[in-house]
C-alpha positions in Angstrom: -52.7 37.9 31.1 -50.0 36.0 29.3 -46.3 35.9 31.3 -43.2 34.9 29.4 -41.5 32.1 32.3 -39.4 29.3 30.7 -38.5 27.8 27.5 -38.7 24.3 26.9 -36.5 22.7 23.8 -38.0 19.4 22.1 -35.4 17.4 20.9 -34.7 13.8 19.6 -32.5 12.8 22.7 -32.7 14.9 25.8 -30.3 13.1 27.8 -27.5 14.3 24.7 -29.3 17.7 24.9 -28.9 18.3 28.7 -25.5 17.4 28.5 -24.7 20.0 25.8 -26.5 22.7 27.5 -24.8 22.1 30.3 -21.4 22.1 28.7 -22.3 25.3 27.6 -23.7 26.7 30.4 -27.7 27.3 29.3 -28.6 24.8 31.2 -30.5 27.3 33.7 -32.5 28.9 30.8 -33.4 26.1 28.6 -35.2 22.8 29.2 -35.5 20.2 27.3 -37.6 17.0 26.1 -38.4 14.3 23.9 -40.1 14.9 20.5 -39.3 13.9 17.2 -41.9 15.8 15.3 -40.4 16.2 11.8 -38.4 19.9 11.1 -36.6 20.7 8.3 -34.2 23.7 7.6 -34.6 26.9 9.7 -36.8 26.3 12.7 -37.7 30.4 13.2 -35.9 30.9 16.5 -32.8 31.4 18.1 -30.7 31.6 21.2 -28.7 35.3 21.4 -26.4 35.5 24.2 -24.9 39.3 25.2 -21.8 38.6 27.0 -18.9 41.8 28.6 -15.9 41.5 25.8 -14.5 39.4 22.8 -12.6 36.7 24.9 -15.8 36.0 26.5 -17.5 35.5 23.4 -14.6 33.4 22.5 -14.8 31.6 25.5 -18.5 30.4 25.0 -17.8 29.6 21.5 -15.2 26.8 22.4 -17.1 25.8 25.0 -19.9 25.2 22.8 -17.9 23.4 19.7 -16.2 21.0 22.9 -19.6 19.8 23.8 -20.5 19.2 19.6 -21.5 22.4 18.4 -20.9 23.5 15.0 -19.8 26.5 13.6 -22.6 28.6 11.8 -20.5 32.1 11.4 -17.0 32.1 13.1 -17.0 34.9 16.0 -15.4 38.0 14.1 -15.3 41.5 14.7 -18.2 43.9 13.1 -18.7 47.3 13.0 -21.2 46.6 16.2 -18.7 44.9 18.1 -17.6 41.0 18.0 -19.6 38.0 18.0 -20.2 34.7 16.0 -23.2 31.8 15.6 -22.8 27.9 16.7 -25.9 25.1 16.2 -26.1 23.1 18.5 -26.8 19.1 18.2 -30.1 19.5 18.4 -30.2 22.1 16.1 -30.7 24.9 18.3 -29.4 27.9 16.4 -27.3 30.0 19.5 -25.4 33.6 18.6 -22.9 35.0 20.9 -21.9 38.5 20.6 -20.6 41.7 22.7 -20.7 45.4 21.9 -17.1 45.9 23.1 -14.3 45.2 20.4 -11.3 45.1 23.2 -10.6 42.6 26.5 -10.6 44.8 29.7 -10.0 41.5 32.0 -9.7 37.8 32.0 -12.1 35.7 29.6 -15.0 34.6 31.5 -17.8 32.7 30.4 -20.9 34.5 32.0 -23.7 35.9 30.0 -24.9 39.4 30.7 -28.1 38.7 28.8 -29.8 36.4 27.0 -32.7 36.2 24.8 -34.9 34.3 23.2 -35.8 35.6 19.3 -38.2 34.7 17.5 -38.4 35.0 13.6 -41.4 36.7 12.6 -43.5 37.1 9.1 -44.4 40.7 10.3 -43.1 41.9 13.3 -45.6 44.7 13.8 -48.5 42.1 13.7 -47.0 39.9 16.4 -45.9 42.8 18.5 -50.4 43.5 18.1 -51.1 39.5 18.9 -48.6 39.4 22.2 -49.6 42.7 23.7 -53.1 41.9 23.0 -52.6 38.6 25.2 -51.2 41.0 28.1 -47.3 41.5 27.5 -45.8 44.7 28.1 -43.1 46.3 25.2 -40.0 47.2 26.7 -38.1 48.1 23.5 -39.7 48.9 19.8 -37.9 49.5 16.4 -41.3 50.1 14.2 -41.3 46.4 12.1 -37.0 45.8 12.6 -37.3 44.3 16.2 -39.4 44.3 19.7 -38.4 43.1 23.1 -40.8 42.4 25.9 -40.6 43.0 29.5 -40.6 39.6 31.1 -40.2 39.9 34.7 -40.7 36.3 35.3 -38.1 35.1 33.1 -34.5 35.1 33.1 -34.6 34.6 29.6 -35.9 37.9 27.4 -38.3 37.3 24.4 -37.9 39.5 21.7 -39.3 39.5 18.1 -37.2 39.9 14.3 -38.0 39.6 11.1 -37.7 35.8 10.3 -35.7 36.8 7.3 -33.6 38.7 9.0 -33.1 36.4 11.5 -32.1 33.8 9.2 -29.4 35.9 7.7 -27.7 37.3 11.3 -27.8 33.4 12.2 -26.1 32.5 8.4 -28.8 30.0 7.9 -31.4 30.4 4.6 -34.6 31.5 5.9 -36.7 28.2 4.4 -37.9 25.6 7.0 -40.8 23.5 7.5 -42.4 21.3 10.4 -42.2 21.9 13.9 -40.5 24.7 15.6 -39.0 22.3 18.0 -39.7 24.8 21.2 -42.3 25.7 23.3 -43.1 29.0 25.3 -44.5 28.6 28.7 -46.1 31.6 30.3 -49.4 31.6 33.1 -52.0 31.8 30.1 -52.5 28.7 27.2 -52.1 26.8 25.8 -51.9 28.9 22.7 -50.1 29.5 19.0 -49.2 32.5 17.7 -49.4 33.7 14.3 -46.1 32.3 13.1 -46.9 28.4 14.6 -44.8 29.3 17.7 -46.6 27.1 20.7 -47.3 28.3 24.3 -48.1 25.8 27.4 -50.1 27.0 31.0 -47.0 27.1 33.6 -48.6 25.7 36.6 -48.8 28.6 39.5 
């Protein structure tokens, strides 16, 4: 049975990496290391971090741009409450975002959730490949989005249309080459219909 328990980032220069995501304070969800397998344009994925209120979500963002981000959308407000999307050196695509539209305390920069999304062809056939391999559905919007329960990981995996994706993130949906991360759960290795790769976690 698979288990969803780390994500590992492959990128040209880890040191450089590590230092951003600890900047920015992933560093206790993401790993990183070396590969320079060749990726062009969107890579299919992306970091979404739920955080308590605007100023936190403002909070990460600057934190973020400090350490070299760059700004994909520019945190605004939205009828579904306030968030914006930042790329990281790397190219890691990372969207921070919070339901509420008003501060009720002092900015903070802890994240109430985060998870892991990946860009799918069809959502409904992945959501059929993953439960297949043993992973339980925890939330299911028919082919808009699915969101496994993943005990073992701090991080949540959750599926969405790679179009879609592509156009919440403000990036054109095109992109070819290596996805530049890797899953690693207590089954593999294995890929999954959209070229994402999974590694055995030893026990």
């Amino acid at each position: 049975m698979t288990s969803f328990e780390t994500v590992t980032l492959e990128v040209s220069d880890p040191a450089a990496a590590r230092a951003f995501y600890t900047a920015f304070g992933l560093d206790p969800y993401v790993s990183v290391r070396a590969s320079d397998a060749p990726t062009t344009g969107f890579r299919g994925f992306a970091l979404s971090l739920v955080v308590a209120q605007p100023g936190d979500v403002d909070a990460f963002v600057e934190a973020a741009l400090d350490a070299g981000a760059t700004t994909l959308k520019p945190a605004t407000k939205g009828f579904w409450g306030y968030g914006g999307v930042v790329r990281a050196p790397d190219g890691t695509i990372c969207k921070i975002a919070t339901s509420k539209k008003k501060d009720t305390a002092p900015a903070a920069r802890r994240i109430g959730q985060i998870a892991l999304l990946l860009g799918v062809a069809d959502v409904k056939a992945s959501k059929r490949f993953y439960t297949g391999r043993g992973l339980a559905v925890a939330k299911s919007f028919g082919g808009k989005y699915v969101e496994f329960d993943t005990p073992a990981s701090a991080v949540t995996l959750a599926l969405y249309p790679r179009r879609a994706l592509a156009k919440d993130a403000g990036v054109p949906q095109e992109g070819t080459g290596s996805h530049r991360i890797v899953m690693g759960g207590a089954t593999g290795p294995f890929t999954d219909p959209d070229g994402f790769a999974w590694e055995a976690v030893p026990a």
